[in-house]
C-alpha positions in Angstrom: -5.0 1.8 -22.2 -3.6 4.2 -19.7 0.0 3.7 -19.4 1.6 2.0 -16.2 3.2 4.1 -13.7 4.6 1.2 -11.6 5.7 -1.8 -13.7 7.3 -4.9 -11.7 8.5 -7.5 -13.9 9.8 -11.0 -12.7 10.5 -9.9 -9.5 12.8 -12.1 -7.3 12.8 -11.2 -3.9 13.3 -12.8 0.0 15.8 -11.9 3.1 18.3 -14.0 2.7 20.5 -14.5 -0.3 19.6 -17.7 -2.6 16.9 -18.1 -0.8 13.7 -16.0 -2.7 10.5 -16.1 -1.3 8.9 -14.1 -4.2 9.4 -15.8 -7.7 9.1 -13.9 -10.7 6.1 -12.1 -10.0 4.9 -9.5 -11.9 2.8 -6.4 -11.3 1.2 -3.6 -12.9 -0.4 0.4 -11.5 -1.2 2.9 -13.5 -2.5 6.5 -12.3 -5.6 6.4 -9.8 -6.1 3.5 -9.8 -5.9 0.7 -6.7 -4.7 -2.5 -7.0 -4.9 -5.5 -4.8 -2.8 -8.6 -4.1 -4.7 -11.5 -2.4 -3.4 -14.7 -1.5 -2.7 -17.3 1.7 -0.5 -16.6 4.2 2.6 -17.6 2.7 2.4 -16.0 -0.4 5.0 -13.4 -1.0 2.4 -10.5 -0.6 4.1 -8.3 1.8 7.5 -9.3 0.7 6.7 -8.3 -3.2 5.5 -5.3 -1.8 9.2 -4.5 0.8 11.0 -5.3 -2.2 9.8 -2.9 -4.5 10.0 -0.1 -1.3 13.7 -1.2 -1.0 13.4 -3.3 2.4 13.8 -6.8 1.8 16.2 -8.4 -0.7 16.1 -7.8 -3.9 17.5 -10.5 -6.0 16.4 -10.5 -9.7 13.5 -9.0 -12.1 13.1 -5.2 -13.1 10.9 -2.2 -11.6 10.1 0.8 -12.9 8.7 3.6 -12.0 7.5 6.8 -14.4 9.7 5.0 -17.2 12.7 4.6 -14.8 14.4 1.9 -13.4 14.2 1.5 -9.5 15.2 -2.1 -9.1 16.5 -2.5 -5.7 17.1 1.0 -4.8 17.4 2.0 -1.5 13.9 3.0 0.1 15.2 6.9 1.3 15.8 7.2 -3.0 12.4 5.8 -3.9 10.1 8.1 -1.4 12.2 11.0 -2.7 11.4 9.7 -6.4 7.6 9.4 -5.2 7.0 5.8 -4.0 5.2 5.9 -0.8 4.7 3.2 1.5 2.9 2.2 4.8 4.1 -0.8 6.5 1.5 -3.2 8.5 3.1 -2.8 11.6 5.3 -0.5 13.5 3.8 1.8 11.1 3.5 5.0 14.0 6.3 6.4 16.5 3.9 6.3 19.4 6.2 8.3 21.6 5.5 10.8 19.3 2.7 13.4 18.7 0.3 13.2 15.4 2.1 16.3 13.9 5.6 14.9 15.0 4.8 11.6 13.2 3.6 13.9 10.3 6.9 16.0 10.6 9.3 12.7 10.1 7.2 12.1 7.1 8.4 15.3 5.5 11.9 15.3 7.2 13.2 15.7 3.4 11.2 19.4 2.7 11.8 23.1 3.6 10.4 24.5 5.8 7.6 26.3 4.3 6.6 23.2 1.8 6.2 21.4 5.3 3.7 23.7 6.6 2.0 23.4 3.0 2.4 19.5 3.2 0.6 19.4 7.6 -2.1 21.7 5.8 -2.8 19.0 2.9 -2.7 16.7 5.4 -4.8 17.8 7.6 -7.5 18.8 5.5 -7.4 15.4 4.1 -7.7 13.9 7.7 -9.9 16.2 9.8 -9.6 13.8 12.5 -5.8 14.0 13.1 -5.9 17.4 12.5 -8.4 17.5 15.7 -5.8 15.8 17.8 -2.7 16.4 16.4 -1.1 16.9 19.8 -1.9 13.5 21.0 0.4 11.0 21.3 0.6 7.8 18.8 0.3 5.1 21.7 -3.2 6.8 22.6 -4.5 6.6 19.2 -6.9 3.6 18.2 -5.9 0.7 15.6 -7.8 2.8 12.6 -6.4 6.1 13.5 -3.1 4.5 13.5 -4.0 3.0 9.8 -4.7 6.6 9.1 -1.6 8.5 10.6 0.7 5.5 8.9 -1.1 6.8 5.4 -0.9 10.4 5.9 2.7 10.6 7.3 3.3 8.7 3.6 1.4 11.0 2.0 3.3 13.9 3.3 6.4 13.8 0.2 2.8 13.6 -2.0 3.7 10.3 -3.4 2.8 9.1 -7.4 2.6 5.9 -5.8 1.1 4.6 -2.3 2.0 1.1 -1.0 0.1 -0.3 1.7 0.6 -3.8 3.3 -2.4 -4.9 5.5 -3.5 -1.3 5.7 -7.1 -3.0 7.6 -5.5 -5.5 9.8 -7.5 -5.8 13.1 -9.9 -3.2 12.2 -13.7 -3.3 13.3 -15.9 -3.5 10.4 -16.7 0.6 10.4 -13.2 1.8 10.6 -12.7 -0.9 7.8 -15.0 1.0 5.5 -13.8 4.6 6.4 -10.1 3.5 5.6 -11.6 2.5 2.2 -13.1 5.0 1.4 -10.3 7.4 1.9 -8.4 5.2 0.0 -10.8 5.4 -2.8 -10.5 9.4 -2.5 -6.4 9.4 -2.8 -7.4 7.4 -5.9 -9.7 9.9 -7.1 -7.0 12.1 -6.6 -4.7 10.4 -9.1 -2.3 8.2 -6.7 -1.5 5.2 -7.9 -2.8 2.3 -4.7 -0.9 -0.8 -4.6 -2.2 -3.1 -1.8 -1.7 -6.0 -0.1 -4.5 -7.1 2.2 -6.1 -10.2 4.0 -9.8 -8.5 3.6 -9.5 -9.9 0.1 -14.0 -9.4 -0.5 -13.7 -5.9 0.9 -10.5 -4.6 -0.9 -11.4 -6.3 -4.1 -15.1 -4.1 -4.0 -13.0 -1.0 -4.0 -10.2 -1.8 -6.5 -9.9 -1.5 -10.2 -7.8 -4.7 -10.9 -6.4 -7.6 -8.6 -3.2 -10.3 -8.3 -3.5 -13.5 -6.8 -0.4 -14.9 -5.1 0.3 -18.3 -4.3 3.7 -19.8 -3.0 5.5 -16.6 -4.0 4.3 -16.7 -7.6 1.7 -14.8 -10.0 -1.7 -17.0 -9.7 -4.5 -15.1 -11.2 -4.9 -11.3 -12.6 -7.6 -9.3 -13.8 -10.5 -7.1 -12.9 -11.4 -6.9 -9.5 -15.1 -7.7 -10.5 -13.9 -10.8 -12.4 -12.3 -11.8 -9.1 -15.0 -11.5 -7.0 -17.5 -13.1 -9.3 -15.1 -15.8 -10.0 -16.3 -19.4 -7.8 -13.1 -20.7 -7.6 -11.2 -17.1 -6.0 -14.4 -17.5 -4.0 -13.7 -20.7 -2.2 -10.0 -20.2 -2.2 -9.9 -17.0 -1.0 -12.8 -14.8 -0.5 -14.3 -16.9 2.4 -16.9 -18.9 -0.1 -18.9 -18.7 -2.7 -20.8 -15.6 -2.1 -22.3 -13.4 -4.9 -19.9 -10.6 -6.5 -20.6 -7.4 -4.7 
């Protein structure tokens, strides 16, 4: 088995002291490979996910990250240890240009490792590369979803986090955010994910976590998920066969 390059264990978490919405949950991501937390609305998903990136409370449990502890380190000190993450919303300055969004990203390099780091980028994203000198509030919702990744991806992360990284997508951009996703993978970043497309992420993930009321529900392979009736009804919008 391919050791674990994110390890959460027992994780409290919440915004306000004594008050947790995240129970002792535990999660697992080893190299490459993309992982996906379902549940209601409710659940703990994106606060499990704030807590590791070091913005929301951290209140109990241990993380680790390439054999280190990380628990409840301050988000600045886990991006420059290679945690990456891309919040659901307010994810783009849209004041400012592509490349500007792309140069906060990579605040923390030298100058010449930046240019090396746009390059990357950009060939990774042809599309921002195209119109890198328009602003953020003109791009669309799925070339936001794509700026918030790559501006994540310019410290080139062992680790990407991505809460809701679909929401409010039509059905196409949906499928070429996956798909990119699924390249980063390929690539050898570890993808943790939360998302509310549970079907959709599930088909392109290796393993998945089902929350419910802030606590570990289910775990397993993401086919086992999908093919499994109860997940179905609870969660996947039916019974439907496994894709």
């Amino acid at each position: 088995m391919i050791a674990s390059v994110l390890c959460a264990r027992n994780v409290v978490a919440g915004y306000l002291p004594g008050l947790p919405v995240v129970h002792n949950v535990s999660v697992d991501l080893a190299p490459g490979e993309i992982v996906t937390i379902i549940g209601p609305n409710g659940a703990g998903k994106s606060t499990f996910l704030k807590a590791i990136a070091g913005l929301a409370l951290f209140e109990g449990g241990e993380v680790r990250f390439g054999g280190h502890d990380v628990s409840g380190q301050q988000a600045h000190e886990l991006v420059r240890r290679g945690i990456g993450f891309a919040p659901q919303s307010g994810n783009v300055f849209t004041t400012l240009s592509i490349q500007e969004n792309l140069i906060v990203g990579g605040h923390s390099l030298g100058r010449a490792l930046l240019r090396e780091r746009l390059a990357s980028v950009y060939a990774r994203f042809p599309m921002l590369a195209a119109r890198k000198s328009a602003p953020g509030r003109v791009l669309s919702g799925g070339q936001r979803q794509m700026l918030a990744i790559a501006r994540a991806l310019m410290t080139e992360p062992t680790v990407l986090m991505l809460d809701e990284p679909t929401a409010g997508l039509a059905p196409r951009l949906v499928d070429e955010v996956f798909a990119g996703l699924r390249r980063l993978a390929a690539s050898g970043v570890g993808i943790l994910m939360v998302e509310q497309n549970a079907r959709a992420a599930l088909s392109i993930s290796d393993r998945g976590y089902v929350l419910t009321e802030g606590r570990n529900h289910m775990a397993g392979p993401a086919e086992q998920l999908l093919a499994d009736p109860g997940i179905g009804e609870a969660f996947l919008g039916g019974r439907r066969p496994a894709l």
